[in-house]
OpenMM code with the backbone's topology and positions (N, CA, C; nanometers):
from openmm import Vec3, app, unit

residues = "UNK UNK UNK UNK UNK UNK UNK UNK UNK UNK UNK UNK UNK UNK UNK UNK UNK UNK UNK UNK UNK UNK UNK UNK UNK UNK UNK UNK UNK UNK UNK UNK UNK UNK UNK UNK UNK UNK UNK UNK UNK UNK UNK UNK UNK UNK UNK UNK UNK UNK UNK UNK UNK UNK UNK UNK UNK UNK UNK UNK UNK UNK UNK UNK UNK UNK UNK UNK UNK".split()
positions = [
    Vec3(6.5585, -2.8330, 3.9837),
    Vec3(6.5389, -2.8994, 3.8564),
    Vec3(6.6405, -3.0113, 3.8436),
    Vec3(6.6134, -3.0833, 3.7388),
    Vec3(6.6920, -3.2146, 3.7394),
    Vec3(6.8107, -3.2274, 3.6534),
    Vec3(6.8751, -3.1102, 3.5883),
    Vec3(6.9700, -3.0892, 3.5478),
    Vec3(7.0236, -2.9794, 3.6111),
    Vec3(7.2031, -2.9813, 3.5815),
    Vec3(7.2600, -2.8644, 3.6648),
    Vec3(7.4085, -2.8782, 3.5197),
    Vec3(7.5164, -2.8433, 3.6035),
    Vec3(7.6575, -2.7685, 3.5472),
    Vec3(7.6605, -2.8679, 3.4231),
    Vec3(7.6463, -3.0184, 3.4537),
    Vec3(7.7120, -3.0827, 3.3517),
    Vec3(7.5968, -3.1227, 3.2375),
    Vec3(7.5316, -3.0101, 3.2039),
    Vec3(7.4461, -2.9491, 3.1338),
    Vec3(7.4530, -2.8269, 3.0652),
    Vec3(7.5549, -2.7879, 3.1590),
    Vec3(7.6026, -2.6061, 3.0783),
    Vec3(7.5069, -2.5281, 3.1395),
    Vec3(7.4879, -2.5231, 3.2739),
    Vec3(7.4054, -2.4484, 3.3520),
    Vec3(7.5181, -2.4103, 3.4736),
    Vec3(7.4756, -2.2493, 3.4451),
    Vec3(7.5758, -2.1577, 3.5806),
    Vec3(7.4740, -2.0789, 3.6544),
    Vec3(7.5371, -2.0435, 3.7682),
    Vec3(7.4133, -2.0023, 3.8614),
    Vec3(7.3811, -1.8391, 3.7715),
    Vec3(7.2495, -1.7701, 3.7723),
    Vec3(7.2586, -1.6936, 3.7023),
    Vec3(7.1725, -1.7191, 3.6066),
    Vec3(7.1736, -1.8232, 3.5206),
    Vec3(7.1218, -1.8362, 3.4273),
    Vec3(6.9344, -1.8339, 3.4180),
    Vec3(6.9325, -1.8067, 3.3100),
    Vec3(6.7585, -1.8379, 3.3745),
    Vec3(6.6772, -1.9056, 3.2467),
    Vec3(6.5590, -1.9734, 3.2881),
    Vec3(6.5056, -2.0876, 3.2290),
    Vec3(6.3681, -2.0339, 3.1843),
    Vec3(6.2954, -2.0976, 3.0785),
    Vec3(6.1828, -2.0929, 3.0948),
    Vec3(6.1210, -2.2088, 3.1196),
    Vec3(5.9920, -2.2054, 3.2301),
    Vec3(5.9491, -2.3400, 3.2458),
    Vec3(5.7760, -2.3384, 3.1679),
    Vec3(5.7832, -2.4608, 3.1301),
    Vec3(5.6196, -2.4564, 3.0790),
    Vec3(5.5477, -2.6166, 3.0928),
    Vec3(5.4774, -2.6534, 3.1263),
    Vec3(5.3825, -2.8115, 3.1116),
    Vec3(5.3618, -2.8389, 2.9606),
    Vec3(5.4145, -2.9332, 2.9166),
    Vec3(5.3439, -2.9756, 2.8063),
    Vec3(5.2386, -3.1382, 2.7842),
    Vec3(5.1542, -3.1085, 2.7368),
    Vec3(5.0167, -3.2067, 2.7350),
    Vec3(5.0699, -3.3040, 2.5953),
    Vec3(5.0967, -3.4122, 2.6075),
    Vec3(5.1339, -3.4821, 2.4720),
    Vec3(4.9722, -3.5290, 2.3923),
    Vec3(4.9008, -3.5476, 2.5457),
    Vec3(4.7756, -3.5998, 2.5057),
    Vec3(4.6708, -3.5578, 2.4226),
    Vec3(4.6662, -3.3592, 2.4852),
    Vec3(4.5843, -3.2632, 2.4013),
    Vec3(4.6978, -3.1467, 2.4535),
    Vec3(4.7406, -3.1492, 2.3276),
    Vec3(4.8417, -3.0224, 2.3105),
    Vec3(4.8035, -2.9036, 2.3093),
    Vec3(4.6681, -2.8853, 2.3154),
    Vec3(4.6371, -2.7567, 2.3158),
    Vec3(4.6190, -2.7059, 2.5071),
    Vec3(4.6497, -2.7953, 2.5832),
    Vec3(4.6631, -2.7913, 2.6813),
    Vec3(4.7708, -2.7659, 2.7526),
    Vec3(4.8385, -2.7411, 2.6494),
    Vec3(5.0299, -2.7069, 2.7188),
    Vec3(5.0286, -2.5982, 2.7392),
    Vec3(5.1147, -2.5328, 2.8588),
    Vec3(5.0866, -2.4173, 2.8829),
    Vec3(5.2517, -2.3552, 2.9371),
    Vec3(5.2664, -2.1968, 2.9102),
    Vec3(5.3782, -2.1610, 2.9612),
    Vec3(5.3778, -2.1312, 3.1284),
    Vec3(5.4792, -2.1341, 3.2334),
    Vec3(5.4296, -2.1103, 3.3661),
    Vec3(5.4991, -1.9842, 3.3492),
    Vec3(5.6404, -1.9454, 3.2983),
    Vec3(5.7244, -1.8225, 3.3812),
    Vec3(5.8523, -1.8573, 3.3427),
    Vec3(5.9346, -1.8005, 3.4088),
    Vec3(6.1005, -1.7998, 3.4036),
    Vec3(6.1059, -1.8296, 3.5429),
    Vec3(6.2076, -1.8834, 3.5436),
    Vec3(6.3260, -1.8974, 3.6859),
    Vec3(6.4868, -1.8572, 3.6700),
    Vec3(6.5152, -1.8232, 3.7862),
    Vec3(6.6491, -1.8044, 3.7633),
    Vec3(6.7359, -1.8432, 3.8232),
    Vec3(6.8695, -1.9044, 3.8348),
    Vec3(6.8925, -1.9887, 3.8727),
    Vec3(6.9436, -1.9701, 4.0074),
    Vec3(6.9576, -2.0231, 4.0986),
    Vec3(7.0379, -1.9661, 4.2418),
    Vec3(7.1711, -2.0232, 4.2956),
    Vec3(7.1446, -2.1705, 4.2722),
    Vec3(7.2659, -2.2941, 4.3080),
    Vec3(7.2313, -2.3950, 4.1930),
    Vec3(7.3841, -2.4177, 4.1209),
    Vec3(7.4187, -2.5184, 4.0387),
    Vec3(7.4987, -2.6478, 4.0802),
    Vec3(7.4199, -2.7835, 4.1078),
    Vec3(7.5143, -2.8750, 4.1120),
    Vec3(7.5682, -2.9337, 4.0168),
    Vec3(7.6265, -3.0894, 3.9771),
    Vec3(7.6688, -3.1640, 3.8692),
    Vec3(7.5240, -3.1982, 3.7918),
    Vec3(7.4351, -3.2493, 3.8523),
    Vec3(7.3265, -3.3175, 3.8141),
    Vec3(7.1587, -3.2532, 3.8676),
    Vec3(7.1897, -3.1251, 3.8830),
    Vec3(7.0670, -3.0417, 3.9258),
    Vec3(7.1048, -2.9167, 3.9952),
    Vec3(6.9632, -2.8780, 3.9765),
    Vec3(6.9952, -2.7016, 4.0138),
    Vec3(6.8613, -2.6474, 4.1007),
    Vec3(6.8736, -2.5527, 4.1756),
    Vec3(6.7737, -2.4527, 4.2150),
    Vec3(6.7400, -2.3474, 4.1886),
    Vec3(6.6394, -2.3165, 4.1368),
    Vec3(6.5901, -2.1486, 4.0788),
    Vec3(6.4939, -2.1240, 4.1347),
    Vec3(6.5025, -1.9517, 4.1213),
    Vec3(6.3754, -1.8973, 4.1791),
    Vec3(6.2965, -1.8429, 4.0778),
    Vec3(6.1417, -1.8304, 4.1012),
    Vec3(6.0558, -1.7696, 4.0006),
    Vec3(6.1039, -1.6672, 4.0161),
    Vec3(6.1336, -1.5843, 3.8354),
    Vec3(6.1044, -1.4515, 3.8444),
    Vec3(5.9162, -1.3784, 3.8221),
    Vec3(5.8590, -1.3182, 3.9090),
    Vec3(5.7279, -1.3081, 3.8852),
    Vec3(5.6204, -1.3924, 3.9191),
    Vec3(5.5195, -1.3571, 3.8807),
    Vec3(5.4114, -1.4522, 3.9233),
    Vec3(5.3834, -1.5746, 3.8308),
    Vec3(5.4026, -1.6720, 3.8444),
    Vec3(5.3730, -1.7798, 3.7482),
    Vec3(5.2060, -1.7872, 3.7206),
    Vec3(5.1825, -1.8454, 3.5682),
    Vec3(5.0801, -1.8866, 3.5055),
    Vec3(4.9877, -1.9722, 3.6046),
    Vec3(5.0938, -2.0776, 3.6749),
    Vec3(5.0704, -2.1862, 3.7532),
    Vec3(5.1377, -2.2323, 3.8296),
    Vec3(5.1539, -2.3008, 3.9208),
    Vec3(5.2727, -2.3507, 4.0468),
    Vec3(5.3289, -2.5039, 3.9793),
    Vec3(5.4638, -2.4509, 3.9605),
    Vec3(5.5462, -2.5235, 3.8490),
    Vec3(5.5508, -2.6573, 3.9861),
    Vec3(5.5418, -2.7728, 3.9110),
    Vec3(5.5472, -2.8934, 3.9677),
    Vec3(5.6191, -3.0300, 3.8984),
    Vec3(5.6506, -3.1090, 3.9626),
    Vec3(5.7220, -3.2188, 3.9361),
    Vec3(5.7272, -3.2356, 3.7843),
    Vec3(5.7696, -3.2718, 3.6777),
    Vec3(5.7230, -3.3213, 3.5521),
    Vec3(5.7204, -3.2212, 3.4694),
    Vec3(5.7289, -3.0659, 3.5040),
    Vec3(5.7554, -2.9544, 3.4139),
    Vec3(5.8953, -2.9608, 3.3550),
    Vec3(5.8613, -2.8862, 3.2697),
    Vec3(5.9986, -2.8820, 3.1375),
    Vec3(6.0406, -2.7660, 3.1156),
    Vec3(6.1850, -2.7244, 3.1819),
    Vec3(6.2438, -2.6516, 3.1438),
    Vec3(6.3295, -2.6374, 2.9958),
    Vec3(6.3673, -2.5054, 2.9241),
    Vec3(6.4366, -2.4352, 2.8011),
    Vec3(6.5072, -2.3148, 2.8373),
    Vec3(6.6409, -2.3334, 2.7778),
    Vec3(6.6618, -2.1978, 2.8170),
    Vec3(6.5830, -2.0605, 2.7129),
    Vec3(6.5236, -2.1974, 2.5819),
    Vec3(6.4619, -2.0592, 2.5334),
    Vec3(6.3332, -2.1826, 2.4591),
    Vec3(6.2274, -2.1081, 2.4365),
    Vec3(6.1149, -2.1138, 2.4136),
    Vec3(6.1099, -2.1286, 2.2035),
    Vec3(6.1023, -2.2484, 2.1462),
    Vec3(6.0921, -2.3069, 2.0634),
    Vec3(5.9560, -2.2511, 1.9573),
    Vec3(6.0072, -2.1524, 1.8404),
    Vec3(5.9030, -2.1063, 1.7726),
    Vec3(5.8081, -2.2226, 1.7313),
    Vec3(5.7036, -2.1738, 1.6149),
    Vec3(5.6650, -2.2759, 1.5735),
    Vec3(5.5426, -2.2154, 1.4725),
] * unit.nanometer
topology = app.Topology()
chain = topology.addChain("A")
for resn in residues:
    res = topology.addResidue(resn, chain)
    for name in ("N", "CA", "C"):
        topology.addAtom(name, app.Element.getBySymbol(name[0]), res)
């Protein structure tokens, strides 16, 4: 992912990732969690925990937490 430490990300941590559709929002979708494995300054690597919704790809948006509404 495209953020890491100087973000407040430690290895460990874990994310939720999901696609969001600006176009038709009802098309946004959650994929899963990841967790994190290696933290650099400016990006990080995680692994899925579980089976994802979908195969998280370029342009997905990670949270460390998922925004009521």
């Amino acid at each position: 992912i495209s953020i890491g430490s100087d973000a407040g990300l430690t290895t460990g941590n874990t994310l939720e990732v999901y696609r969001l559709n600006t176009l038709v929002p009802d098309q946004s979708k959650y994929l899963g969690r990841i967790r994190l494995i290696q933290v650099r300054n400016t990006e990080a690597v995680g692994q899925l925990m579980g089976k994802p919704a979908a195969p998280p790809q370029a342009g997905d948006t990670v949270s460390s937490r998922i925004a009521g509404g």
